[in-house]
C-alpha positions in Angstrom: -59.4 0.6 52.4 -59.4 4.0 51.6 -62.6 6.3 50.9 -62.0 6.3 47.3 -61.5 2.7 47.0 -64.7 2.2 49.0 -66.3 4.6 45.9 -64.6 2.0 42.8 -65.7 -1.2 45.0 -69.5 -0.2 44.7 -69.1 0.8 41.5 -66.5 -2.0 39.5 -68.4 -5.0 41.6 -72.1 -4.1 41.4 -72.7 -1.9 38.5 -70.0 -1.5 35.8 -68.4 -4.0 33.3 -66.3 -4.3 29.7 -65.0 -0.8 28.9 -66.5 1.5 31.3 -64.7 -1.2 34.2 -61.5 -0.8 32.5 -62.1 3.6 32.4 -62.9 3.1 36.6 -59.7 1.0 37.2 -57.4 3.2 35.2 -58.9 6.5 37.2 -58.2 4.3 40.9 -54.6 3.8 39.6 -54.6 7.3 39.0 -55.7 8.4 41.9 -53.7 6.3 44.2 -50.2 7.9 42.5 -51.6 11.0 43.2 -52.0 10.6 47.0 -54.4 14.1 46.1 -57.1 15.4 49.1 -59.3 16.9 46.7 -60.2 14.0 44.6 -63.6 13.4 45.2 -67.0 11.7 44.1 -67.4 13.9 41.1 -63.8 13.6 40.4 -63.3 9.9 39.9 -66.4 9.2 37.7 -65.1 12.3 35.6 -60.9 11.4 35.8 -63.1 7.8 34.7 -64.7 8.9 32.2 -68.0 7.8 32.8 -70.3 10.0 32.0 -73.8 9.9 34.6 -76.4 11.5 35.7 -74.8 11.1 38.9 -72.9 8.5 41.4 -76.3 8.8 43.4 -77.8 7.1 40.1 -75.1 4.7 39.5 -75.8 3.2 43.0 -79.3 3.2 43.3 -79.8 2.0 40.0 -78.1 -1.2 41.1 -80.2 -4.1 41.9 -77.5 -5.8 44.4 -76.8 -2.6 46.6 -79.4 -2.1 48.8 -82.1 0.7 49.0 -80.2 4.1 50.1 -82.0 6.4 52.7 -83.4 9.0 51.2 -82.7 8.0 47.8 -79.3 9.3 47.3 -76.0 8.3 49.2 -75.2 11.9 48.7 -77.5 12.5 51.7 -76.8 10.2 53.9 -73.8 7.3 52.4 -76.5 5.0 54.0 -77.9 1.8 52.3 -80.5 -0.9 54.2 -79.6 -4.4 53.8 -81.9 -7.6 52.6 -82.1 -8.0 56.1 -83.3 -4.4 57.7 -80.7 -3.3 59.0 -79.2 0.3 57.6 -75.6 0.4 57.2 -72.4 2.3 55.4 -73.1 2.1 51.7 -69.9 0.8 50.9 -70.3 -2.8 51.7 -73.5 -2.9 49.2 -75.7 -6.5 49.8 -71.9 -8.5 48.9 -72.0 -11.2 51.7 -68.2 -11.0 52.3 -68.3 -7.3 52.5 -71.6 -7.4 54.6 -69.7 -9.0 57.2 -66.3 -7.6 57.0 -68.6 -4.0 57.4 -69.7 -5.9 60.4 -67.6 -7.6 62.4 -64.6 -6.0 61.1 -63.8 -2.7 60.2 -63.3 0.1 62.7 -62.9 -2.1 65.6 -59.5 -1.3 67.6 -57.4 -4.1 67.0 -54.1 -4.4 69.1 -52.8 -8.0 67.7 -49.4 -6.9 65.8 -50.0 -9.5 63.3 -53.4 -8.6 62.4 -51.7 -4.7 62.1 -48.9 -6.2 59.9 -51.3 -7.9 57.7 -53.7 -5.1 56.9 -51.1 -2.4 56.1 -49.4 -5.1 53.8 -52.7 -5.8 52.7 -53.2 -2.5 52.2 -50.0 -1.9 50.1 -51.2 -5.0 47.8 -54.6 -2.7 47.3 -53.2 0.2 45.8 -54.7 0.4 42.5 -57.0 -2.3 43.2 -60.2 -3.0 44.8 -60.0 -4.1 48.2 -62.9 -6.4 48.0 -60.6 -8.0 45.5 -57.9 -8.4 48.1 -60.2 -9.4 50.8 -61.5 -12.2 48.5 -57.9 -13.5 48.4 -57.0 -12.9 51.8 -57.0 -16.4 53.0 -54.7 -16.9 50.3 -52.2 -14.3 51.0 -51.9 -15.4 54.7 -50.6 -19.0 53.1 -48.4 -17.5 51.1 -46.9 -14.9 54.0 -47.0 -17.9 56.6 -49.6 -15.8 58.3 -47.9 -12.7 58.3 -45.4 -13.7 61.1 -43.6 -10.3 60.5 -40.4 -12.4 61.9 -40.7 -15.1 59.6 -41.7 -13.1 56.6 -38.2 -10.5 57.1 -36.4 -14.2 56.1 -37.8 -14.4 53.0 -35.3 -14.2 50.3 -35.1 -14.5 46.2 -36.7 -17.9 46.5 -39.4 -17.1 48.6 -40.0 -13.9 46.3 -40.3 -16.2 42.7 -42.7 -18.9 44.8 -44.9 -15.7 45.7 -44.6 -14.3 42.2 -46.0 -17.9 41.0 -48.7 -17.8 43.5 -51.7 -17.4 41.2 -54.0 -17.1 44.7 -52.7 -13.8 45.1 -51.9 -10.7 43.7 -48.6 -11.4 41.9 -46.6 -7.7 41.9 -42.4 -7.9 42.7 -42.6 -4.7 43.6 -45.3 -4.7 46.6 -44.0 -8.5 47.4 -40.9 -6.6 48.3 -42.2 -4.1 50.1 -43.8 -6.5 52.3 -40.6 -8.0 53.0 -38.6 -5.0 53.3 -41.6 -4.0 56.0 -41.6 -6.5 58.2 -37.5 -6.2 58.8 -38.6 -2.5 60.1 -41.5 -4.2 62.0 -38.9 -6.2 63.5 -37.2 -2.9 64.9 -40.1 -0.7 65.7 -40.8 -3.7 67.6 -37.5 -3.2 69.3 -37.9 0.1 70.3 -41.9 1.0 71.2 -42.7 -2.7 72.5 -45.1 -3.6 70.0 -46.6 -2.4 66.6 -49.5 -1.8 68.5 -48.1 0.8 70.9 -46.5 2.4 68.0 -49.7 2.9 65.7 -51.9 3.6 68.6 -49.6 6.5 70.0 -51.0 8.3 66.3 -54.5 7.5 67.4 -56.1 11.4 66.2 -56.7 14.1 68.6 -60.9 14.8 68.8 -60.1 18.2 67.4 -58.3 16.8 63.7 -62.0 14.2 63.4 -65.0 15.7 62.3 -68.1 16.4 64.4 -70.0 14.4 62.1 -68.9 11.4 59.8 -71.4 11.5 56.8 -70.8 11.0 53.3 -69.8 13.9 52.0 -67.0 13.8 55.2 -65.8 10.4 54.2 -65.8 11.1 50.3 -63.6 14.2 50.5 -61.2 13.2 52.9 -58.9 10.0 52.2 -56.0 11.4 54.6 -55.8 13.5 57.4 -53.1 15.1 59.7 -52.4 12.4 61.6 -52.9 10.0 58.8 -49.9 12.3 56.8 -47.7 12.4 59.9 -47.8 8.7 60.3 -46.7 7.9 56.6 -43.9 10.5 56.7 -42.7 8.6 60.1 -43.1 5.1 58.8 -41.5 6.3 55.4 -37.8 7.9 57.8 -38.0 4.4 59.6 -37.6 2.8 55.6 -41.0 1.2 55.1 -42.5 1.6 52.3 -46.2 1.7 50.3 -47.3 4.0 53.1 -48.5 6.5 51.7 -51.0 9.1 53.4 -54.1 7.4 51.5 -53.1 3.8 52.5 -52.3 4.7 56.0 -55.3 6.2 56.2 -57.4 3.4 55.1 -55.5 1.4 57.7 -56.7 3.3 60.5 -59.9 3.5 59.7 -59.5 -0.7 59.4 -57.9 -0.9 62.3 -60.1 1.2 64.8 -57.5 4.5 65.2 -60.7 6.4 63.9 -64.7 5.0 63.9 -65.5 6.2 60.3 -68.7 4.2 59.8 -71.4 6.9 58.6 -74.1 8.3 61.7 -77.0 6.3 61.2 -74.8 2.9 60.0 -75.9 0.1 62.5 -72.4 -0.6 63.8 -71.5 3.0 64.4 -73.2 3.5 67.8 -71.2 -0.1 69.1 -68.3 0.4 67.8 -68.1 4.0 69.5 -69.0 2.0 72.6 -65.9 -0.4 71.8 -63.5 2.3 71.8 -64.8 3.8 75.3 -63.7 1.1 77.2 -61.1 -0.1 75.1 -57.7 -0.2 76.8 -54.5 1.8 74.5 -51.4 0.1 74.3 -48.4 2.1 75.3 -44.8 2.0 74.4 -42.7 0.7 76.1 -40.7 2.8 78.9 
């Protein structure tokens, strides 16, 4: 989930309906073609339409968010919960994001299948919201027979219409296809690192391309980075596709290559514990 898909969530499922939801989702599907660094805060709500007296507004108007520290997520990108505790703004007071805030995001996953499902989940988000996806995530691992990358390269013209019929998930030929077409190169990659776990983690980022501090303004204005860039033009020579440098990026942060949970956020401090005594896998020799 990308920084700017993080920004539409709060906004298209707490705050916004009719035509002004309509204005936010064209300006996501605008942004994800555009793969651009330097669309920002500002710059969605304007490419929207929406005119505000500010995002900081927007969200602290919203009775279901959560008070933000300092009364502006400009400050801080923090919110506290109903129950005390301060974390990322992102995830708002939404139960299912509360806990996928929680228990999932930023923690280093090594389980291939777990790294095949997000980045096809991923590729499924683009132009979407991701809390949408997540809502139908049980239902897209029944329909991908749990993202078993070897089963899923099998699937052929048959397997692609029962998907498109699927009503429990998001019905697209084009990223259905690309979810096949990726887990062939899984299959591969597989082949010649080990695992897809040795191969992502090999583009875990240097300290010198993270910033000193994550904050709000850090995470706003950057939905790529280096590594995040040299990953999607590597993935995109082996043939995979819907990887671009936004999507990849939103997969690392998912997936624990980077801790982007904002200083302050509750799970920040443990998570960077996580990664300290978390063991990298390596390809293999």
């Amino acid at each position: 989930m990308s920084s700017r898909a993080i920004l539409i969530d709060i906004v298209l499922n707490t705050l916004l309906t009719g035509f002004v939801r309509f204005r936010i989702e064209f300006a996501r599907a605008q942004v994800e073609k555009s793969e651009s660094r330097s669309i920002n805060c500002d710059s969605l709500l304007k490419l929207s339409g929406v005119v505000t007296d500010g995002f900081a507004k927007l969200v602290n108007d919203g009775k279901r968010v959560g008070d933000m520290q300092d009364d502006t997520p400009v400050k801080t990108g923090l919110i506290t919960g109903e129950d005390g505790e301060t974390r990322c703004f992102w995830p708002g007071t939404l139960p299912e994001y509360v806990h996928y805030h929680d228990h999932e995001w930023g923690r280093p996953v090594t389980d291939d299948t777990r790294l095949f499902e997000k980045i096809c989940l991923e590729g499924f988000q683009s132009g979407l919201s991701w809390l949408t996806i997540l809502r139908k995530r049980e239902n897209f691992r029944k329909a991908f027979d749990g993202f078993d990358y070897h089963r899923v390269a099998r699937y052929g013209e048959k397997d692609v219409e029962r998907l498109l019929a699927d009503a429990g998930i998001i019905r697209h030929r084009g990223k259905i296809n690309s979810a096949i077409n990726n887990a062939k190169y899984a299959i591969e990659l597989v082949k010649e690192t080990g695992s897809l776990a040795a191969y992502f983690w090999q583009f875990e980022p240097p300290a010198d391309e993270r910033p000193k501090v994550v904050d709000y303004p850090t995470l706003i204005a950057n939905p790529t980075s280096p590594t995040s860039i040299r990953l999607s033009k590597d993935l995109k020579k082996r043939g995979w596709s819907f990887v671009g440098p936004t999507t990849i990026y939103a997969h690392m942060q998912a997936m624990g290559l980077v801790n982007d949970h904002i200083e302050g956020c509750k799970c920040r401090v443990e998570i960077e514990k996580l990664r300290a005594r978390f063991k990298r896998p390596v390809p293999a020799s």
